[in-house]
BATOR-616346 format. One line per 4 residues: number of its first residue (from 1); for each residue y, z, x of N, C-alpha, C, CB. Coordinates in steps of 0.2 Angstrom, whole numbers, always signed. Atoms other than C-alpha are relative to their C-alpha. Glycine has a CB too. Layout:
<lumlums>
NUM	Y Z X Y Z X Y Z X Y Z X ~ ...
</lumlums>
This chain:
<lumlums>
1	+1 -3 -7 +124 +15 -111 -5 -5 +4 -4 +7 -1 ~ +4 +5 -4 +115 +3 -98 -5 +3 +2 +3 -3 +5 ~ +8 -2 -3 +97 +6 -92 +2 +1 +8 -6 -7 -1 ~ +0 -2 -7 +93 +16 -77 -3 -5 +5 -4 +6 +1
5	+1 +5 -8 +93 +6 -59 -5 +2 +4 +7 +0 +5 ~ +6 +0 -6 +78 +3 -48 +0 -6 +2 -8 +2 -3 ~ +0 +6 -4 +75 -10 -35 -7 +2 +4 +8 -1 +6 ~ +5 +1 -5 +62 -15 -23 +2 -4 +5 -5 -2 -2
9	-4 +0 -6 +68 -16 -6 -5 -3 +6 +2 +7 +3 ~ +7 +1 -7 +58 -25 +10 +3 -8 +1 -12 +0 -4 ~ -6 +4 -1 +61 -41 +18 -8 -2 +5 +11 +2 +5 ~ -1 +1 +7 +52 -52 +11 -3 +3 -4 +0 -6 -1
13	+3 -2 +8 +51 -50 -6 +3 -4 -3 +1 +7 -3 ~ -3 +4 +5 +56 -64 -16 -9 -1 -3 +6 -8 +4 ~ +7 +2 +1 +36 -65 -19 -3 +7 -4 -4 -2 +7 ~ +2 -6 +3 +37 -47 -25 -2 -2 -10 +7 +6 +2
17	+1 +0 +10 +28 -45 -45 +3 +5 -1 -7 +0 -4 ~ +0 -9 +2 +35 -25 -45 +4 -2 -6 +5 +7 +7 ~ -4 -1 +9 +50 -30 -58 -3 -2 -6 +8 -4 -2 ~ +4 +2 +7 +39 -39 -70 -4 +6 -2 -4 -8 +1
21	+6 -3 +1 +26 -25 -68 +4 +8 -2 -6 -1 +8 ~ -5 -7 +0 +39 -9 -69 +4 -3 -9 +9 +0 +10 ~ -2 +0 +5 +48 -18 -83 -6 -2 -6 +6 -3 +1 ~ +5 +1 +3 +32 -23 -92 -4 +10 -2 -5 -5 +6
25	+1 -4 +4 +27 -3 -91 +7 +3 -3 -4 +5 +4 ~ -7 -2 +5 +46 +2 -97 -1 -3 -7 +9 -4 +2 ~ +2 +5 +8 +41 -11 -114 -6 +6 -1 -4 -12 +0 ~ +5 -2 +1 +25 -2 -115 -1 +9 -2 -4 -4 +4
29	+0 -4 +2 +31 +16 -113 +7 +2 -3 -2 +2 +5 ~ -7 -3 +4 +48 +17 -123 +6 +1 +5 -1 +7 -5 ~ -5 -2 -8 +59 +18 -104 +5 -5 -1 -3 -1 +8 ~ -7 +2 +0 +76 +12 -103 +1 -2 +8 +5 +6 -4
33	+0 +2 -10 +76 +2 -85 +0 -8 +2 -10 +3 +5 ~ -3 +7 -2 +83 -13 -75 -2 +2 +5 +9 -3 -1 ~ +6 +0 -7 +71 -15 -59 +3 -7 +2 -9 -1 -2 ~ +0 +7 -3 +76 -29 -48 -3 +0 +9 +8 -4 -2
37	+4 +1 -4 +73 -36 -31 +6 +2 +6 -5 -8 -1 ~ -7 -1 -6 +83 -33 -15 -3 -3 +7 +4 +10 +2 ~ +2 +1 -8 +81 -43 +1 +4 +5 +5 +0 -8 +2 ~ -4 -3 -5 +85 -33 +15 +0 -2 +6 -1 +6 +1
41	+0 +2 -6 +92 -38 +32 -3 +6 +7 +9 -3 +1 ~ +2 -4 -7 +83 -31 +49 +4 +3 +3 -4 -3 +6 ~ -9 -4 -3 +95 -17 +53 +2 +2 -6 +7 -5 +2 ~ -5 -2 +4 +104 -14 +37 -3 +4 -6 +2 -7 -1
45	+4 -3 +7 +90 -5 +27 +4 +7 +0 -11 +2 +1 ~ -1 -7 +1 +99 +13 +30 +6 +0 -6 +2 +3 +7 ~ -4 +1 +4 +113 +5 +23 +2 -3 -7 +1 -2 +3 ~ +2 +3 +8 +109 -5 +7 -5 +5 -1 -4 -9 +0
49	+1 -4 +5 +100 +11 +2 +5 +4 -2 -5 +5 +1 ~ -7 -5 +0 +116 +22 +3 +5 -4 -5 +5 +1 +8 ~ -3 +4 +4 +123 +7 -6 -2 +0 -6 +0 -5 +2 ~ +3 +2 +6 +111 +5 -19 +1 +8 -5 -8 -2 +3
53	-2 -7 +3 +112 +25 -25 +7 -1 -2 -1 +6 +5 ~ -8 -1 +0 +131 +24 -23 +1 -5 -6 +5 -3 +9 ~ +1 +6 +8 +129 +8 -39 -3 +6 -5 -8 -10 +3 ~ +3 -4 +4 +118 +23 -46 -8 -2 -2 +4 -1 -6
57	+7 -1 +0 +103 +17 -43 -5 +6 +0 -1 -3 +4 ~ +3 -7 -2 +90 +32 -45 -6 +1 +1 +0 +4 -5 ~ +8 -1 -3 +74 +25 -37 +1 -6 +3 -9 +0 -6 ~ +3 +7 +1 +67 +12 -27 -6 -1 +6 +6 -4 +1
61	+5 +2 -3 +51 +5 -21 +1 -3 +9 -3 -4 -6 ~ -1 +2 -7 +49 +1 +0 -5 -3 +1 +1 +6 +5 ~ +6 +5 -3 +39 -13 +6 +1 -1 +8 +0 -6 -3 ~ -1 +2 -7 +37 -21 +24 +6 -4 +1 -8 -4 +3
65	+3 -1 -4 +46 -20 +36 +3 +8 +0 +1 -6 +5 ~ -5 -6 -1 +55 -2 +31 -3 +7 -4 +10 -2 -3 ~ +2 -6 +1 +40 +11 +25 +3 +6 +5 -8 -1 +1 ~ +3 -5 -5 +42 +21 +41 +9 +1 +1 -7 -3 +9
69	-10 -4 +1 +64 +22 +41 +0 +2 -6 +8 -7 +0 ~ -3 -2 +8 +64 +25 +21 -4 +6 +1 -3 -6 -8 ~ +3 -3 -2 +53 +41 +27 +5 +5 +4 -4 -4 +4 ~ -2 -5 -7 +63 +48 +42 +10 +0 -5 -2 -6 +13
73	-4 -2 +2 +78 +45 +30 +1 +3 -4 +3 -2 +0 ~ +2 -4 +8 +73 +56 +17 +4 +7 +3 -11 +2 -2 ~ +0 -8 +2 +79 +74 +12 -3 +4 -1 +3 +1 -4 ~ +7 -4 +2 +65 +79 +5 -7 -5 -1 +1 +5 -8
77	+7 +4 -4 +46 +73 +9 -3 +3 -3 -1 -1 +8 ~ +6 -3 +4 +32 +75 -1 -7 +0 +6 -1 -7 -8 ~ +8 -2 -3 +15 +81 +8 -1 -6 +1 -7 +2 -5 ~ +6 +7 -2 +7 +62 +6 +6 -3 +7 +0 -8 -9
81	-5 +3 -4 +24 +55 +14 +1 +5 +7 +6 +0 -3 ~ +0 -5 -5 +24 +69 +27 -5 -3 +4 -1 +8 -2 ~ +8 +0 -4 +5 +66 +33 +2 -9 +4 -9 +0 -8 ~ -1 +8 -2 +7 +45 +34 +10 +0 +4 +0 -6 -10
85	-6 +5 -2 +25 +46 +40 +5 -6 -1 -2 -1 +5 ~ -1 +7 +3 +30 +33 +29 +3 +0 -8 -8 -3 +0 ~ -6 -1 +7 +39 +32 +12 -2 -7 -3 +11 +1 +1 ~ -1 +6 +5 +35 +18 -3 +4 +1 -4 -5 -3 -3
89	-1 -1 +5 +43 +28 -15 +7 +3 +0 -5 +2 -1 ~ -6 -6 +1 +61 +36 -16 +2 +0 -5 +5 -1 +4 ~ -5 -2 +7 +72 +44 -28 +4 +5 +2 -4 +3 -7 ~ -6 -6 -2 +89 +51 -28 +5 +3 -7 +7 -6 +6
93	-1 -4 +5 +93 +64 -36 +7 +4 +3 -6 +5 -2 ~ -5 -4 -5 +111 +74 -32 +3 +1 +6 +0 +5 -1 ~ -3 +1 -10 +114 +65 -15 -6 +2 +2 +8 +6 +4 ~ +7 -1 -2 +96 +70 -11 -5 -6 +0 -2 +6 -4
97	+3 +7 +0 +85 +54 -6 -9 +6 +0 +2 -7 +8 ~ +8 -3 -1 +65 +62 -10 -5 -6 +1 -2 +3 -8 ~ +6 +7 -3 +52 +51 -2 -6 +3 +0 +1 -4 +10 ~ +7 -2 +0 +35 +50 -7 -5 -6 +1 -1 +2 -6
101	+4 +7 -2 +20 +37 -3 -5 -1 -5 -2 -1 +7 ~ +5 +0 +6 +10 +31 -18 -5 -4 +1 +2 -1 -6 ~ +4 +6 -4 +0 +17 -8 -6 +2 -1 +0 -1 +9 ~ +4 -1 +0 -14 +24 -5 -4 +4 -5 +0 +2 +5
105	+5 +1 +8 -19 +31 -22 -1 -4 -2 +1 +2 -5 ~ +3 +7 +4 -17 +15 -28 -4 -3 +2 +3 -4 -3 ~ +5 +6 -2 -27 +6 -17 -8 +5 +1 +3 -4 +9 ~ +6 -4 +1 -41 +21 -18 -1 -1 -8 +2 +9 +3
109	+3 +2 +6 -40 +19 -37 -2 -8 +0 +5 +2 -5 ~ +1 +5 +1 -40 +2 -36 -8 -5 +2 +5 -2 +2 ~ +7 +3 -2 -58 +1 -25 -3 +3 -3 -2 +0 +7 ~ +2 -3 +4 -65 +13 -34 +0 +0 -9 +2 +5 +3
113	-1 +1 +7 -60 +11 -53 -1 -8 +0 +6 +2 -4 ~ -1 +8 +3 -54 -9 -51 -8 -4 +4 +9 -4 +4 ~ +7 +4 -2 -70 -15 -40 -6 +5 +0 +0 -2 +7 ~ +6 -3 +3 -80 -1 -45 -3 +3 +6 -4 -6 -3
117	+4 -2 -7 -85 +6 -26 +2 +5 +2 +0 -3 +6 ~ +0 -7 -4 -90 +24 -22 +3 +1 +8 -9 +4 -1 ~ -1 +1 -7 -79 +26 -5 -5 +6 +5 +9 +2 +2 ~ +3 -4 -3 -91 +43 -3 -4 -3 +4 -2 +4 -4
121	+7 +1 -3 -103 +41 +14 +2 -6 +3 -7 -1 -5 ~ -1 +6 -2 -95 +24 +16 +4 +1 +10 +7 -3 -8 ~ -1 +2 -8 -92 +15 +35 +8 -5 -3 -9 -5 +6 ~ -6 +4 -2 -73 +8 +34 +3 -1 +3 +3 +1 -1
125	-4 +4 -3 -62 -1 +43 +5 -2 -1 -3 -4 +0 ~ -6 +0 +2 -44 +0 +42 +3 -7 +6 +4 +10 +1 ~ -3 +4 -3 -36 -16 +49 +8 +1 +2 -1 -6 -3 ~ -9 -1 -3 -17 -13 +58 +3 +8 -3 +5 -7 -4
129	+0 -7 -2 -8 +3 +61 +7 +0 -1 -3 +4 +6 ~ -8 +1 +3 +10 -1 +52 +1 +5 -5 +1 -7 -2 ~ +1 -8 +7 +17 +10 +38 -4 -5 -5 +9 +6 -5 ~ +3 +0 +9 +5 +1 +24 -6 +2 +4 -2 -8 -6
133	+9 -5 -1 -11 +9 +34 +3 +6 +1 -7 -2 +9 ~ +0 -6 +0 -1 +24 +39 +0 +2 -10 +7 +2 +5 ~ -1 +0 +8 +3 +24 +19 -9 +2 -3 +4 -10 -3 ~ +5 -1 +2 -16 +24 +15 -5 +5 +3 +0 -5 +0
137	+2 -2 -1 -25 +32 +27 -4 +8 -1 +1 -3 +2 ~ +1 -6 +1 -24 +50 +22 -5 +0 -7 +7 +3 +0 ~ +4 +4 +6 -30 +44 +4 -6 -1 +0 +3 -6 -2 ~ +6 +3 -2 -43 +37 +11 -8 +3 +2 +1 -2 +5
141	+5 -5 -5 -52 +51 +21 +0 +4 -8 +5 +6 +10 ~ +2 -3 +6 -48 +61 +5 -6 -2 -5 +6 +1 -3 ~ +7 +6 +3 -63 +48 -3 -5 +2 +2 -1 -7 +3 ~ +5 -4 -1 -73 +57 +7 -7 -4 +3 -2 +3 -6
145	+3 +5 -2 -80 +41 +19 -4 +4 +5 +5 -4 +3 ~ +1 -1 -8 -93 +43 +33 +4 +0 +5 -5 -3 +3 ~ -4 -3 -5 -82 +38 +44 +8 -6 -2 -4 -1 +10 ~ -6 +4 +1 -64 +27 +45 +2 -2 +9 +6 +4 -5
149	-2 +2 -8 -61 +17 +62 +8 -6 -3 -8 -7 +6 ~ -7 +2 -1 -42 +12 +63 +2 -8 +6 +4 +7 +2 ~ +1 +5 -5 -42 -6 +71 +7 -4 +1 -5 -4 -2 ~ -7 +4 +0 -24 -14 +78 +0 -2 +7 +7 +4 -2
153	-2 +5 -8 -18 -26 +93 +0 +5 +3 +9 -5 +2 ~ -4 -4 -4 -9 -11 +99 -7 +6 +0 +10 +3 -4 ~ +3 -5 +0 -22 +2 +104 +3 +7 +0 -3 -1 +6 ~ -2 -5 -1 -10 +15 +108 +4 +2 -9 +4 -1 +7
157	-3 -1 +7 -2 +13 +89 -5 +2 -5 +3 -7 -2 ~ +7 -3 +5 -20 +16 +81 -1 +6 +3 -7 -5 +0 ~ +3 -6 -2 -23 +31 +92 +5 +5 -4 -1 +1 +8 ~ -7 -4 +2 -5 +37 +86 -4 +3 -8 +8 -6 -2
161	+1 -3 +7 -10 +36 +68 -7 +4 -1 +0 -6 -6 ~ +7 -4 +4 -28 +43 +68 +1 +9 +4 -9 -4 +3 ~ -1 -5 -3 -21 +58 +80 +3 +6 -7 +6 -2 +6 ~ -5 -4 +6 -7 +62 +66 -6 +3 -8 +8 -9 -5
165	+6 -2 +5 -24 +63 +53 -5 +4 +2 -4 -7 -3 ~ +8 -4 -1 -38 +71 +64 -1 +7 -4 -2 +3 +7 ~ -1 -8 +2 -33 +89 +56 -6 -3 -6 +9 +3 -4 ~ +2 +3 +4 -36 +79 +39 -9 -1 +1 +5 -7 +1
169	+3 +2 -1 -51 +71 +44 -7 +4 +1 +2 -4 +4 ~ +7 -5 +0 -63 +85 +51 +1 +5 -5 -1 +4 +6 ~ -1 -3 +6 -58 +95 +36 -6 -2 -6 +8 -2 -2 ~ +6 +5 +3 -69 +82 +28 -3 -3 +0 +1 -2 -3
173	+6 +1 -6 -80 +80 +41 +0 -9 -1 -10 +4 -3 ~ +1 +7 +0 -76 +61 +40 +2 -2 +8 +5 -4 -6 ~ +1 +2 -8 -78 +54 +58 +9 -6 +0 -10 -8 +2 ~ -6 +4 -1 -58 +45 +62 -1 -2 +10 +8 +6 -3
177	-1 +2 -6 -57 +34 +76 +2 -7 +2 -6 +1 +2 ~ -6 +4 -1 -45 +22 +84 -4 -7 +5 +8 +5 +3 ~ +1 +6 -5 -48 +4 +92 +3 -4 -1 -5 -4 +0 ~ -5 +5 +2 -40 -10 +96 -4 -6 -3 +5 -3 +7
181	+3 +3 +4 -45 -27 +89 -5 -5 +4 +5 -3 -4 ~ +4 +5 -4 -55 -35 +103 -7 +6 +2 +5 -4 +8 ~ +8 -1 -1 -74 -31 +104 -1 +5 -5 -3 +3 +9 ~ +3 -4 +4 -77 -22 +88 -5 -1 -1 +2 +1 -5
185	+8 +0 +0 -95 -18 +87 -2 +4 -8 -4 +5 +9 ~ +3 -1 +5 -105 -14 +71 +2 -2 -6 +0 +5 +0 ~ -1 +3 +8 -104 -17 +52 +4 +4 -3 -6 -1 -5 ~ -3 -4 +7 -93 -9 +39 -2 -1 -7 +7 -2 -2
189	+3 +1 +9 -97 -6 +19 +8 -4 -1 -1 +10 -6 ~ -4 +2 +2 -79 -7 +17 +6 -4 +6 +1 +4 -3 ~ -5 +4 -5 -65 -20 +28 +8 +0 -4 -4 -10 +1 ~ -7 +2 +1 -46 -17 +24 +5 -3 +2 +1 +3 -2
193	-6 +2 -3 -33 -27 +29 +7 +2 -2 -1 -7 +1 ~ -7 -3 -1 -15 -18 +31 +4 -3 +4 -1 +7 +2 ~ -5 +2 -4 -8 -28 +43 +3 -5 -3 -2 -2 +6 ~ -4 +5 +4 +5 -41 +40 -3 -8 +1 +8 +1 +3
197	+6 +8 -2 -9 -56 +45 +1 -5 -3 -8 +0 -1 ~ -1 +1 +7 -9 -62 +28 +7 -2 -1 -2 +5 -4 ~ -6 +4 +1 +8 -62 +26 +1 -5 +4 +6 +4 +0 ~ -4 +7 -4 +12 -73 +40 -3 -5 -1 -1 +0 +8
201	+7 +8 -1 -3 -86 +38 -3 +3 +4 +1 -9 +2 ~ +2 +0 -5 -10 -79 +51 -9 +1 -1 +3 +5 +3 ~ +5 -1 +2 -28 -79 +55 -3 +7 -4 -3 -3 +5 ~ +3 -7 +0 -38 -65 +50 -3 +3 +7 -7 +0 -5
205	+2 -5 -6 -39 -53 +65 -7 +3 +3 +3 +7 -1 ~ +4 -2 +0 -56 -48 +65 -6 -6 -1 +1 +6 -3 ~ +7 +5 +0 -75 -56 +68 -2 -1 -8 -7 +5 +5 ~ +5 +1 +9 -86 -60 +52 -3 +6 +1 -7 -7 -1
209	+5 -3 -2 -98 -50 +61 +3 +9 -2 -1 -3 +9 ~ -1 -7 +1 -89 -32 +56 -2 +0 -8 +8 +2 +1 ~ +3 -1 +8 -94 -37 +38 -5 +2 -2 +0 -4 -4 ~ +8 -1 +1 -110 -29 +32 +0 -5 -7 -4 +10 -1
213	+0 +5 +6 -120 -39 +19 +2 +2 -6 -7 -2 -1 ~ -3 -5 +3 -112 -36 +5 +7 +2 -2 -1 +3 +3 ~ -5 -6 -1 -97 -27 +8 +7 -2 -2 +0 +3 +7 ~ -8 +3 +4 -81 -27 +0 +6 +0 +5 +2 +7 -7
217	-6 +1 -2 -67 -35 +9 +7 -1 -2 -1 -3 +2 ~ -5 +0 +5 -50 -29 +2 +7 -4 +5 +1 +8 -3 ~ -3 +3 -3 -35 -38 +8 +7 +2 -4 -3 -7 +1 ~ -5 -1 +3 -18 -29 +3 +6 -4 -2 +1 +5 +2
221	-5 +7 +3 -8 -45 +1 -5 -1 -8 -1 -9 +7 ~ +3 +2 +7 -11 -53 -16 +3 -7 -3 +2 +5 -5 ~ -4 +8 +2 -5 -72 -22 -3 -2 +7 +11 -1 -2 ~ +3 +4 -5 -5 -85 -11 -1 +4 +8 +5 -5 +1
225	-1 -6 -5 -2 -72 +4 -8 +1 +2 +4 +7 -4 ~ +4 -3 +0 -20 -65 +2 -7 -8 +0 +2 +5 -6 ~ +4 +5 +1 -28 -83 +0 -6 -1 +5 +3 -5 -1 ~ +5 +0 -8 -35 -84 +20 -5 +3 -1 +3 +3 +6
229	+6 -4 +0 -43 -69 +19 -6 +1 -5 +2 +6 +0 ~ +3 -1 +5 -50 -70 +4 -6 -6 -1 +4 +0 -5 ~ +1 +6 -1 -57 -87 +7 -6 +3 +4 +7 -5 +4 ~ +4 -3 -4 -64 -79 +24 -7 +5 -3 +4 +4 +5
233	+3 -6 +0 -72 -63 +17 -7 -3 -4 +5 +7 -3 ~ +7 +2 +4 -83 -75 +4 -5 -4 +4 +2 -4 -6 ~ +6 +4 -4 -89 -88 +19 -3 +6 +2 +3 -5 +7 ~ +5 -3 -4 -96 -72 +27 -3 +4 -5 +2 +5 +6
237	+5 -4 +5 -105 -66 +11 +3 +7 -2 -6 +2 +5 ~ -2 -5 +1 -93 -52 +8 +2 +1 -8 +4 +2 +6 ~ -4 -1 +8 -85 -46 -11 +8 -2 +3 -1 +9 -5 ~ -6 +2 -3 -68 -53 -8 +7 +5 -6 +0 -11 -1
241	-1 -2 +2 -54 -44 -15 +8 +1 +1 -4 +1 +1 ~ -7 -1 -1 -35 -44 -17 +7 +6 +0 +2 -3 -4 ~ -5 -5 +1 -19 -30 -17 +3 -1 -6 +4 +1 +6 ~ -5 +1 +8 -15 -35 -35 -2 +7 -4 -2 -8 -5
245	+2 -8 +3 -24 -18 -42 +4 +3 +5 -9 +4 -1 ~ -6 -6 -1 -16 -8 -30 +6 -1 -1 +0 +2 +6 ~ -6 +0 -2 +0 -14 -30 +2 +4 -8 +3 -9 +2 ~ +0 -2 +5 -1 -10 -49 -2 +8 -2 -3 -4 -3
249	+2 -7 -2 -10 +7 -46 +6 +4 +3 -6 +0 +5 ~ -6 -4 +0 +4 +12 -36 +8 +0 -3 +1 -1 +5 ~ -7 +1 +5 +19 +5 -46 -3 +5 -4 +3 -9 -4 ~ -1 -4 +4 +12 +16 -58 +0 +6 +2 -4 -1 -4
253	+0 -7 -4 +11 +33 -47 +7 -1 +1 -5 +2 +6 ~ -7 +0 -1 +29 +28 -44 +4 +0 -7 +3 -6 +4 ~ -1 -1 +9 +32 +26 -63 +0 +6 -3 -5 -3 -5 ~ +4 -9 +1 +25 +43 -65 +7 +4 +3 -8 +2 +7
257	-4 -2 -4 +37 +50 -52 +8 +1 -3 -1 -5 +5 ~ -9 +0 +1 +53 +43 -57 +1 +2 -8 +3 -9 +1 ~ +0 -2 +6 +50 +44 -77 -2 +4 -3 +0 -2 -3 ~ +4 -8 +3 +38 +59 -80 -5 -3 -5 +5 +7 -6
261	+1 +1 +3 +29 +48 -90 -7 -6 +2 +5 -1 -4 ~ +3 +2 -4 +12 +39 -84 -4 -6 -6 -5 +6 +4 ~ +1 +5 +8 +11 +21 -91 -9 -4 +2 +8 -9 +0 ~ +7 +3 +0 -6 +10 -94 -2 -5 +6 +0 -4 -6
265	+1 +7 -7 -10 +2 -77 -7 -4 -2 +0 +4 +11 ~ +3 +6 +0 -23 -7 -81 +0 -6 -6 -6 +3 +1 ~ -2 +5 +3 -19 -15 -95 +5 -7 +1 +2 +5 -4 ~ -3 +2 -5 -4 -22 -84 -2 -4 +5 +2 +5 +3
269	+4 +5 -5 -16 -27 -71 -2 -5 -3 -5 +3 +4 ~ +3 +5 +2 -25 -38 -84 +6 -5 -3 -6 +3 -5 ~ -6 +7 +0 -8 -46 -89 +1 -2 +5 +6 +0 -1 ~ -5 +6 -2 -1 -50 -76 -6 -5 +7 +10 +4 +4
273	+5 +1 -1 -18 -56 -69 -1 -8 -2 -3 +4 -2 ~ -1 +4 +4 -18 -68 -81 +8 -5 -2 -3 +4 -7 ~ -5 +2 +1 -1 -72 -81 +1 -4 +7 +3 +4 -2 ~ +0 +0 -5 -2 -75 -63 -7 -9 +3 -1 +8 +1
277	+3 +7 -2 -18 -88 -67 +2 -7 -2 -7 +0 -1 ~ -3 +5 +4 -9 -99 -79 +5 -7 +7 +6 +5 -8
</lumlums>
């Protein structure tokens, strides 16, 4: 019998680590699974998932640019995915696509367990308003920040997403509030970058001057991708800090998902960490 099919979908992703990190927890939890990579053409994501089920595929992970279509083509929608509007995570079960978004746990476990920082009380800084910050932010507020300011080119795209969360937000008295990216005034504890910046090369979008002394700048790229920012966040004195725990954090809430069975992510992280410095 052949091992169950999963893919990871986004465009690009030839840089993706998810199959080494999915088939590393399958070795480690007794799972029977063939994970690979799928580039997808702009346009054609509705179609190469219909395709991909129809092969028998029975999950697959969504990256940039098709969180927020893998979402609105769902059947059934989990809470997280409801709130963010956004999908990392599907599975099809009897013609039924189920979309859930595991992002933002993992990148909340990953500041919190992998760098060690209470988000409670904390002043954040969400950089860009695409589905990996919609993907997180709900996560976020649930941390239980003073406040969380949502920063992107598009003003009116950040007001979107903190509108869709205010419920969220005053629930848990955490101050949500939207800016674009020109004239941000004050410091953050915490600086996350969501936007695609990183991937492009692109500079980093934001002053120094948002960093408090200190403060942990995370940057949800990871490899060379993640280098700029990382580079930046240590000329200004900040803790510098990559999307390689979360990406692991969430591959494993999607592990969870798909096999019922919740494998060792940190053990995972310290391979392929290591595997990644050789």
């Amino acid at each position: 019998m052949s091992p169950d099919l999963y893919c990871v979908m986004g465009n690009p992703v030839a840089h993706s680590r998810s199959p080494w990190i999915h088939a590393r927890f399958a070795e480690l939890t007794g799972q029977r699974l063939h994970y690979v990579k799928r580039q997808i053409e702009l346009g054609g994501f509705a179609q190469a998932l219909h395709a991909f089920a129809q092969e028998g595929g029975l999950g697959c992970n969504v990256t940039v640019p098709f969180k927020f279509e893998a979402a609105a083509l769902a059947t059934q929608t989990s809470e997280r995915a409801l709130l963010a509007q956004a999908a990392n995570t599907l599975s099809f079960k009897e013609g039924e696509i189920l979309a859930d978004n595991t992002d933002g746990v993992g990148l909340v476990d990953d500041i919190e367990q992998g760098a060690g920082l209470d988000l409670q009380g904390r002043r954040l800084l969400l950089i860009g308003a695409g589905g990996a910050a919609a993907g997180v932010l709900g996560p976020l507020i649930l941390a239980h920040p003073a406040s969380v300011t949502v920063a992107n080119r598009t003003l009116d795209k950040a007001d979107s997403l903190v509108q869709c969360h205010a419920a969220l937000a005053m629930l848990h008295n955490t101050e949500l509030l939207a800016h674009d990216l020109q004239g941000l005034k004050g410091t953050f504890d915490v600086v996350i970058n969501a936007s695609s910046s990183s991937l492009g090369g692109a500079a980093v979008p934001v002053p120094g001057s948002t960093l408090k002394a200190g403060a942990l700048a995370y940057d949800m790229m990871y490899g060379p991708a993640a280098q700029g920012f990382l580079t930046w966040a240590h000329e200004h004195g900040a803790l510098p800090r990559d999307g390689l725990g979360m990406l692991v954090s969430q591959a494993a809430e999607a592990f969870l998902i798909w096999r019922g069975v919740r494998p060792p992510a940190q053990k995972v992280l310290a391979e392929l960490r290591a595997v990644m410095a050789q």
